[in-house]
Structure formats: C-alpha cells, structure tokens
C-alpha positions as YAML, in Angstrom:
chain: A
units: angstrom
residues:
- id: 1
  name: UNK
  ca: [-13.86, 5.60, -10.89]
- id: 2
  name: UNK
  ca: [-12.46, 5.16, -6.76]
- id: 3
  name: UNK
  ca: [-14.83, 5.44, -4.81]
- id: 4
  name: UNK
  ca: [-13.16, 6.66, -1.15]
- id: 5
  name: UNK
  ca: [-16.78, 4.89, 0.71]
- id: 6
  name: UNK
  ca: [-15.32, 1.69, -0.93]
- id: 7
  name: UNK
  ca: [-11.67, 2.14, -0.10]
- id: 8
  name: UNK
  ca: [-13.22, 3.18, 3.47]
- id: 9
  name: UNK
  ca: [-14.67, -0.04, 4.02]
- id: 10
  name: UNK
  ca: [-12.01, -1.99, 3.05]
- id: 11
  name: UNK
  ca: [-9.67, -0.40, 5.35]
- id: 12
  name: UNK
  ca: [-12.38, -1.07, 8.25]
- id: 13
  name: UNK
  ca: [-13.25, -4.49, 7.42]
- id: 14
  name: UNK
  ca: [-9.34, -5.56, 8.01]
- id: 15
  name: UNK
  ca: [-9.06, -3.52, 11.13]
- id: 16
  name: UNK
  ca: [-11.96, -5.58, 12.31]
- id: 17
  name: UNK
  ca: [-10.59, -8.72, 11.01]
- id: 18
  name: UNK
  ca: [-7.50, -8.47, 11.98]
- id: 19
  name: UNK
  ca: [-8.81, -8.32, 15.60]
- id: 20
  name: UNK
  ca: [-10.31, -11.72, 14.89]
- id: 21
  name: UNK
  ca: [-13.97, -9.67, 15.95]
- id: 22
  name: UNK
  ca: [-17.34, -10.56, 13.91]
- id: 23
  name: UNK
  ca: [-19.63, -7.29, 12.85]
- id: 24
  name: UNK
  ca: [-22.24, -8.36, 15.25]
- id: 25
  name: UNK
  ca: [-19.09, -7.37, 18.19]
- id: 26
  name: UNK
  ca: [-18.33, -3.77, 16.65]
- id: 27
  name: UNK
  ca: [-21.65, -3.04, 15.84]
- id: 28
  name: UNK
  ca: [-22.17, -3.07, 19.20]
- id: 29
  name: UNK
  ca: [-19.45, -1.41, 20.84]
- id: 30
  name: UNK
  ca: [-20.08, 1.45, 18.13]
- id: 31
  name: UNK
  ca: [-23.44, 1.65, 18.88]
- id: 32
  name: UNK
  ca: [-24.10, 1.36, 15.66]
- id: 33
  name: UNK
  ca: [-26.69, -1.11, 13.66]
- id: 34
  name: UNK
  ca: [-25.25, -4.46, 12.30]
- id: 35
  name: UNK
  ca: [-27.33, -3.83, 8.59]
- id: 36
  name: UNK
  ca: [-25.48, -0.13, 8.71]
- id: 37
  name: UNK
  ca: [-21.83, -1.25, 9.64]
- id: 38
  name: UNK
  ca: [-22.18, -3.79, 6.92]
- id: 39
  name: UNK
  ca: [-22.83, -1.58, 4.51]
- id: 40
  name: UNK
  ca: [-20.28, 0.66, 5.56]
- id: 41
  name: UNK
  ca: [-17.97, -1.75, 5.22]
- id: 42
  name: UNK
  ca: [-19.01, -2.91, 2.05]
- id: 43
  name: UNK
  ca: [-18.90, 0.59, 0.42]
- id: 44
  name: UNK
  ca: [-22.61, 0.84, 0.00]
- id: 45
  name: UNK
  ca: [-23.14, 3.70, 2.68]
- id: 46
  name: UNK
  ca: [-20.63, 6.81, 3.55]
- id: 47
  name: UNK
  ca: [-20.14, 7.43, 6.96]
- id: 48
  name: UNK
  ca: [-20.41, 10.76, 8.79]
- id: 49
  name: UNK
  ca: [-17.38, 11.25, 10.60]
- id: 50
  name: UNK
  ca: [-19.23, 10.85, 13.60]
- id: 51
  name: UNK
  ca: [-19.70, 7.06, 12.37]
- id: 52
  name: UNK
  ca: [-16.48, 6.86, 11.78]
- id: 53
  name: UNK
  ca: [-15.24, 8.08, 14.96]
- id: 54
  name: UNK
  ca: [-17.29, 5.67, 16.48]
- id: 55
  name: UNK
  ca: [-16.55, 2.68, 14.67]
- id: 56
  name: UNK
  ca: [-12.45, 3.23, 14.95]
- id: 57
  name: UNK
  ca: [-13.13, 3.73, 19.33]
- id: 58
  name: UNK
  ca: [-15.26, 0.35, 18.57]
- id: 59
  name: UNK
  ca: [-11.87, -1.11, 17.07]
- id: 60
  name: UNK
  ca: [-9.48, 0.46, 18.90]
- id: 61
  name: UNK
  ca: [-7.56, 2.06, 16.51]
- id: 62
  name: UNK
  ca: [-7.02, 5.48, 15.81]
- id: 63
  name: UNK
  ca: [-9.05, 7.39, 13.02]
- id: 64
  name: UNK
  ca: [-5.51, 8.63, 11.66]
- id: 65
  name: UNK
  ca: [-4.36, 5.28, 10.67]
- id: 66
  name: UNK
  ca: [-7.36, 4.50, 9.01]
- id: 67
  name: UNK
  ca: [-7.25, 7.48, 7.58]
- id: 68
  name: UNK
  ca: [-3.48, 7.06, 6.27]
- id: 69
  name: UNK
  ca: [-4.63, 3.63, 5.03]
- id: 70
  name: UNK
  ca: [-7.17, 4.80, 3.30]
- id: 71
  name: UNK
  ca: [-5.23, 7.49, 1.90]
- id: 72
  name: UNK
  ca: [-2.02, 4.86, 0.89]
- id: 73
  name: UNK
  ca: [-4.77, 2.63, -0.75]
- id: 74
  name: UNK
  ca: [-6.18, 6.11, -2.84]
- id: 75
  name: UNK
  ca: [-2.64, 6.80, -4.32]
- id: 76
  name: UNK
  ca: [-2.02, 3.68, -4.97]
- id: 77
  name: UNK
  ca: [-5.50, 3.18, -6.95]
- id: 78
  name: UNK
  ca: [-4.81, 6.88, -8.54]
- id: 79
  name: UNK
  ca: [-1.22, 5.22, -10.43]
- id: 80
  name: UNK
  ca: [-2.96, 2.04, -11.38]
- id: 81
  name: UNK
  ca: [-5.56, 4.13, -13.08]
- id: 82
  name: UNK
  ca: [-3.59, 6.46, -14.03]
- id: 83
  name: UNK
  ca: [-1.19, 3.20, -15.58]
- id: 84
  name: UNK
  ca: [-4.34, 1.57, -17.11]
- id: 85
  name: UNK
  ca: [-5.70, 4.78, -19.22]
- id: 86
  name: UNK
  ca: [-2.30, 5.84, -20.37]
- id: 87
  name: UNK
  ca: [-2.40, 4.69, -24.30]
- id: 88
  name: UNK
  ca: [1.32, 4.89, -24.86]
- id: 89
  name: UNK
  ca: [3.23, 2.50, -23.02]
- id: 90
  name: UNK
  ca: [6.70, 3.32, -21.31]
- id: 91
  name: UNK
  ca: [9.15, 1.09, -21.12]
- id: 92
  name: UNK
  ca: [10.67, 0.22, -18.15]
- id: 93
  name: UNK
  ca: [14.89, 1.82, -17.70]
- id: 94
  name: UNK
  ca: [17.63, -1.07, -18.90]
- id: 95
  name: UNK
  ca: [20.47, -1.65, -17.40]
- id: 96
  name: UNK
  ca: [23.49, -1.60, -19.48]
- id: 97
  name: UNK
  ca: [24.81, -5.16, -19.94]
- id: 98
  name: UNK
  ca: [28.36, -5.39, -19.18]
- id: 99
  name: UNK
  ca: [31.52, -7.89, -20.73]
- id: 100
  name: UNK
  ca: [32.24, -10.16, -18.30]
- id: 101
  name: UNK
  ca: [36.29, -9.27, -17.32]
- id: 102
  name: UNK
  ca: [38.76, -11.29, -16.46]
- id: 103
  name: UNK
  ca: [41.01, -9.57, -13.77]
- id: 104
  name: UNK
  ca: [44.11, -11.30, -12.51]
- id: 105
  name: UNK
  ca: [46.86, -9.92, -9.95]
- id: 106
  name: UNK
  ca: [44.40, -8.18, -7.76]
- id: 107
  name: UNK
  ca: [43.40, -9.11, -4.21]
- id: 108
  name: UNK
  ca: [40.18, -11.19, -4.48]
- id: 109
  name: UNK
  ca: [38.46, -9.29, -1.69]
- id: 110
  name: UNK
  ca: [37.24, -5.89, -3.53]
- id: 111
  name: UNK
  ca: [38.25, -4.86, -7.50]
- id: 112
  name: UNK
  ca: [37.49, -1.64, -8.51]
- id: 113
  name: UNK
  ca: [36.34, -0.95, -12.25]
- id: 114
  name: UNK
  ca: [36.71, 2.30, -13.86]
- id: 115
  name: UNK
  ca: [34.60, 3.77, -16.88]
- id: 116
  name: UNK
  ca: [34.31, 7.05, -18.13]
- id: 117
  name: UNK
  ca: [31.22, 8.20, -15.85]
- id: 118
  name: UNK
  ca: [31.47, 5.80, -13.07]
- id: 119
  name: UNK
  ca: [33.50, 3.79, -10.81]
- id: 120
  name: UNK
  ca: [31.89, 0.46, -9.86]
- id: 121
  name: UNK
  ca: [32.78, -1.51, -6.95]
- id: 122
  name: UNK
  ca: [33.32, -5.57, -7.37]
- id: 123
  name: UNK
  ca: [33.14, -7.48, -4.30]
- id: 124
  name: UNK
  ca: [34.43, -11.25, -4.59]
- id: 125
  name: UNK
  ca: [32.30, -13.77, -2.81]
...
C-alpha cells in the first residue's frame, strides 16, 4: 500500500537536505517541534496543511513543487505496483532485425532504404 504521509516526507527530507540544513534549523524556522518534524519526515505523522505550509516557508520552497514531487513520486509508485501485481508478464516491443546491405555507387553521406511500409534514412559516419 503508498502511503502519501510517507511519500510526503521523503519529498521534505531532500528539500531540507538539499539545502545542506539539519532538522534542529527547520524546526525552528517552522515553528514547529524537532520530535514532530521528524516524524513528519519520516512518514509517521500527516501534516495539516497548515504544517505543511509552514515547513515549505521554513525551506523556502514553494508548497506546489513539493506537491508536484510528491505527486511524480505517487505515479511513479502507482506503475511499479501496478507492474509488481500484474500476474501475466508483457513482453517488452522487438525491433525487427535487419540484413546487413551492402550498397555501392551511392554518395557515402546519406543512403536511403526503401521497404514496403517505411523509408529509413542511413547516415554514413
């Protein structure tokens, strides 16, 4: 199951790190308890969107990003889920394999190959 408190907290935790700032330093700025933010940040606790409002002026960052990080991280956590209970797997498209050909009397700089549904472009090194 995704939990969006856990997915929350991630998102936070890098903001915070990625500003090189400890929890003791945001805590403060966001007026909120240490104990709290770290839970917050670990997932353990959901925060109000007053919290969260708080904690992103704290950081600096907009609550929009985090949200769109958040939300990037959901979908992303929705398809491997989604992947991992799917009982039939699906192979991945192949690519036709070609012959090489052997073309000679053409200008070396571009060759173009024509099959019945497409036209492929060959550019010489």
């Amino acid at each position: 199951m995704i939990l969006l408190r856990r997915l929350l907290g991630d998102v936070l935790r890098r903001q915070r790190q990625r500003q090189g700032r400890t929890l003791r330093e945001v805590s403060s700025s966001a007026r909120v308890s240490l104990g709290y933010l770290s839970e917050v940040e670990r997932g353990q606790k959901e925060a109000s969107s007053e919290l969260l409002s708080a904690i992103c002026d704290a950081l600096e960052v907009r609550m929009s990003q985090v949200m769109r990080e958040v939300s990037d991280e959901l979908s992303l956590a929705e398809l491997a889920e989604s992947a991992a209970s799917t009982t039939e797997k699906v192979p991945a498209p192949m690519r036709p394999v070609l012959n090489p050909v052997s073309v000679t009397g053409v200008p070396e700089e571009r060759v173009t190959i024509k099959t019945p549904k497409e036209a492929v472009d060959v550019v010489a090194a």
